[in-house]
N, C-alpha and C positions, 0 to 999 in steps of 0.2 A: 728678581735676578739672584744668582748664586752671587753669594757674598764672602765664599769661605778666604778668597786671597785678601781680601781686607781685612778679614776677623786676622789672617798670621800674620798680615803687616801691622795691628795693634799688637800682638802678642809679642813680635819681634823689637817693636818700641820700646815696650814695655820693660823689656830684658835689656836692653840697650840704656837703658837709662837709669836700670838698677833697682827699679819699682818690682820687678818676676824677677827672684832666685833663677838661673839658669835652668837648673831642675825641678823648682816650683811645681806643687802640686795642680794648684791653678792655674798653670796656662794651658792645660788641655780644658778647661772650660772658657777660658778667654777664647780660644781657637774653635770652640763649639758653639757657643752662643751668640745668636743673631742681634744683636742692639737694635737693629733697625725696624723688629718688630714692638718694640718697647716705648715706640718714638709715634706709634699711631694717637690721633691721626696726625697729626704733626707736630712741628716744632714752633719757637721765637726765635729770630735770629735780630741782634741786636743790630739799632740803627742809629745816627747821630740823633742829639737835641732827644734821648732818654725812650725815643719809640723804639718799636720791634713788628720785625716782615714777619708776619704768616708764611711759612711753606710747609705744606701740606705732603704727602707721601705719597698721594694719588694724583694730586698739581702737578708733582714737581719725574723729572728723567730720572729712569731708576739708576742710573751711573750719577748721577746729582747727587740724588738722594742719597743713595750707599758713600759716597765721598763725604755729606754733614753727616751721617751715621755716628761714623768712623773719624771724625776729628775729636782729637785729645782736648774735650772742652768740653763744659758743663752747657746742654740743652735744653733752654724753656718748653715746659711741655701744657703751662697752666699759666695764665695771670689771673689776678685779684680774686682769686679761691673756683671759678666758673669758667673763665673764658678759654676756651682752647685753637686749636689755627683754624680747621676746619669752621668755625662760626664767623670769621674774620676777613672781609674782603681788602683788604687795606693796610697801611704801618697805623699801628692803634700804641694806645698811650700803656702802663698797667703796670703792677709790681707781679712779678715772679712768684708763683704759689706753689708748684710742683716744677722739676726738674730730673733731667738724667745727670747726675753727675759726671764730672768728667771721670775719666778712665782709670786716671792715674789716681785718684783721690780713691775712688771705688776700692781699687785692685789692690794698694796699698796698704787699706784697712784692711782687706781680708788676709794679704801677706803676714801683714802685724797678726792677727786671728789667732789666739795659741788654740787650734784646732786641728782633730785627727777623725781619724773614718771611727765609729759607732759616734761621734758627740753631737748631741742636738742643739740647733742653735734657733733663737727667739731674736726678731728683727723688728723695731720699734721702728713703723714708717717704711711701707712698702715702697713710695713713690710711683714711679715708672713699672718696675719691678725685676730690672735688670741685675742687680746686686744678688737679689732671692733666687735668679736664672743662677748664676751663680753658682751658689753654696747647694742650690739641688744638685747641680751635676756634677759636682765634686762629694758632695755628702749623701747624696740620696732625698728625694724628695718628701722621704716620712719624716725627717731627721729634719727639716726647717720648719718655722711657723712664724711669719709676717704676718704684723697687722697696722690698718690704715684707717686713718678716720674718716675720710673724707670717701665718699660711697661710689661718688663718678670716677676720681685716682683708683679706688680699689678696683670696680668694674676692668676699667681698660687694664691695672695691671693683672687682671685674673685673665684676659683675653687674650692679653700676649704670651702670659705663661704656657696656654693649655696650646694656643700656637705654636709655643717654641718645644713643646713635648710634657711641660712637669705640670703638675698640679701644687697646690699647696694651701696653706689655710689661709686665708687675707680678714678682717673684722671691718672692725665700723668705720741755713741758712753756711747739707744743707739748705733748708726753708724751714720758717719757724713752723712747731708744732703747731697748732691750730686751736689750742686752746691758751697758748701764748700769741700769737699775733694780734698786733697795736688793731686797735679801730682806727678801720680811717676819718681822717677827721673831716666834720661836714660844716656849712654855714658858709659866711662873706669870710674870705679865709684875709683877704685885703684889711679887711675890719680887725682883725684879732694883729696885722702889722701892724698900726695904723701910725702908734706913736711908740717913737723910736728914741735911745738915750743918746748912740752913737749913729754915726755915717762914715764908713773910709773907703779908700778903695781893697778889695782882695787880692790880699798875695798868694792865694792860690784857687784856682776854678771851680765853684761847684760843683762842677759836673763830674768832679773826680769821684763825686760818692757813687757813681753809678757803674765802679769797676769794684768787685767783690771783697779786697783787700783795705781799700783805704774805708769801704761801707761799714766793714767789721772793727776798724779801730774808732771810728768816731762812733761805734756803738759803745768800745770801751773807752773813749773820752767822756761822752755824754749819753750814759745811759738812758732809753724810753724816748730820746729824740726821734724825729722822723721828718723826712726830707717830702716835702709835699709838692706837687708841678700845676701849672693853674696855666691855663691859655685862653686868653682874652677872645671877643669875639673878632677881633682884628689880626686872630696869630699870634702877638705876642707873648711867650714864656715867661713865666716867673716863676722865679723858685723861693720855697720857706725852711727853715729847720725850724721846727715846730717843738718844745718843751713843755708840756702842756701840764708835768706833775707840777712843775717850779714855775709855768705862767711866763713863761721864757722865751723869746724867737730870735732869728735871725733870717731877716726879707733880701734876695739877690736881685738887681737889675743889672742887664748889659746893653755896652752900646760900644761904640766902635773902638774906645778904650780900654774894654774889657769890664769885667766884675763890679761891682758895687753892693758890700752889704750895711743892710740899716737892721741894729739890734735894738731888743728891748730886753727888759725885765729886769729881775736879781739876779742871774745870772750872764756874761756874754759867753752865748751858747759858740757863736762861732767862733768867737777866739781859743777856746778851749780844742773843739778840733782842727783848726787849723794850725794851732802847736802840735798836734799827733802828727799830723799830715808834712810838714815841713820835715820834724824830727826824722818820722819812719822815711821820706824821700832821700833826706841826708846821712841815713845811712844805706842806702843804696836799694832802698824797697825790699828788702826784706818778705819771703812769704810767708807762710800761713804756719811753715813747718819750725818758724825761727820764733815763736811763741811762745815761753812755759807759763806753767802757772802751780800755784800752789795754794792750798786749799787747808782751809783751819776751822775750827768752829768759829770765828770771828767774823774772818773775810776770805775772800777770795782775790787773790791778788795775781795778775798778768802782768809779764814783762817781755822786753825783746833788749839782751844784752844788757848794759847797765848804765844807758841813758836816763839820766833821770824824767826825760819827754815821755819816754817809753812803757813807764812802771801805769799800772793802773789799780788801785784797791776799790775793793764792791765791798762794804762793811754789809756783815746779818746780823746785826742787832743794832 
């Protein structure tokens, strides 16, 4: 279906909300580029209790489709480095491996972009390949050079490109690079909880790490943790935060009460993000953009304003 009224009602968002300079060079590619080819064969659309629907772009009414296109939100296009919609009959479990970003995040990087017509630009992490749609039809297509490691992300986004008219070079969190992403962890994942120092109840929901912002700060609370989901053969969910440098966890159960976490190790992993979580809620959720950081030979240090909950240092050495 022609999708151009939806591509200028993104473009008109976009300017409305301060993201596209009025005059912005880039909205006549925001008004040209088709997202929705970018989005084959489908998407994850997130579901309670940490699942994700498959919808497919051949499943699914192409006034459907063109409407998730075209929402200002970042779309699963990958879980657990393999799995895409089209293989998926059902709401399936998985972490996020590839993604379209959302719109605003995209467009705003390239606004930032100190870039003019003859500069060539090199894009680490083709993704989808909407971004590279992008900076071709604004720069010209000799003048970009994307590259991806992952071979089936490259494929589809080389497919979409030549779809949407450009060509361009493609090679071999946001999502982690793929030579940084955690291994998942395998075994009696119940065994590695098994014996706990503390039990209390939670003052705030696990499940909160499954919205992108509060994922990112208990990254900078507790570096290398990782939030694990386990479902008994009776249905039942359980959740871990897993610290497997420091030998660390923290086990969630719920019941009509709510929350229950049991920690172990040398460190308590949860108490640590659930001071980010608390702090960053109380000062009113704060996003992504209310961040600085500042970078030394020593450390790397994040903050948001001048909570002392909020500061985070990553010492290198």
């Amino acid at each position: 279906m022609d999708t151009v009224p939806e591509r200028r009602a993104l473009a008109a968002r976009l300017t409305a909300s301060g993201v596209l300079r009025p005059d912005s060079p880039w909205r006549p590619a925001v008004e040209a580029v088709q997202r929705e080819l970018f989005l084959n064969p489908g998407v994850f659309l997130p579901l309670d209790g940490g699942l994700w629907q498959p919808v497919t772009a051949l499943g699914t009414p192409p006034r459907e489709w063109a409407r998730i296109a075209y929402r200002d939100e970042s779309l699963a296009t990958q879980l657990d480095g393999h799995l895409t919609a089209d293989q998926a009959t059902g709401p399936v479990a998985g972490v996020p491996t590839s993604s379209s970003t959302t719109p605003t995040t995209v467009v705003g990087m390239l606004e930032q972009l100190d870039v003019g017509e003859g500069d060539s630009v090199l894009e680490i992490g083709t993704g989808t390949g909407y971004s590279g749609a992008l900076m071709c039809h604004r720069l010209g297509e000799d003048n970009v050079t994307t590259v991806e490691v992952d071979p089936r992300v490259a494929a589809r986004a080389d497919a979409a490109l030549e779809e949407s008219g450009y060509s361009t070079w493609t090679a071999p969190p946001f999502m982690h690079a793929r030579d940084q992403a955690l291994i998942p962890l395998a075994g009696d994942l119940s065994a590695r909880a098994a014996y706990a120092d503390t039990e209390r109840p939670a003052r705030i929901a696990p499940v909160l790490l499954d919205e992108w912002m509060p994922a990112f700060l208990a990254q900078l609370a507790v570096p290398g943790a990782q939030l694990v989901r386990a479902t008994a053969a009776d249905g039942t969910l359980s959740l871990y935060l897993f610290d497997s440098e420091r030998e660390s966890f923290a086990a969630f159960t719920r019941d009509t009460a709510g929350w229950t976490v049991r920690q172990g190790g040398p460190i308590a992993v949860w108490d640590a993000v659930e001071e980010t979580l608390a702090a960053w809620q109380d000062a009113g959720g704060p996003d992504i953009a209310s961040i600085r950081l500042r970078i030394t030979q020593q450390a790397h240090v994040y903050r948001i304003g001048d909570h002392p909950s909020l500061r985070w240092e990553h010492r290198l050495t």
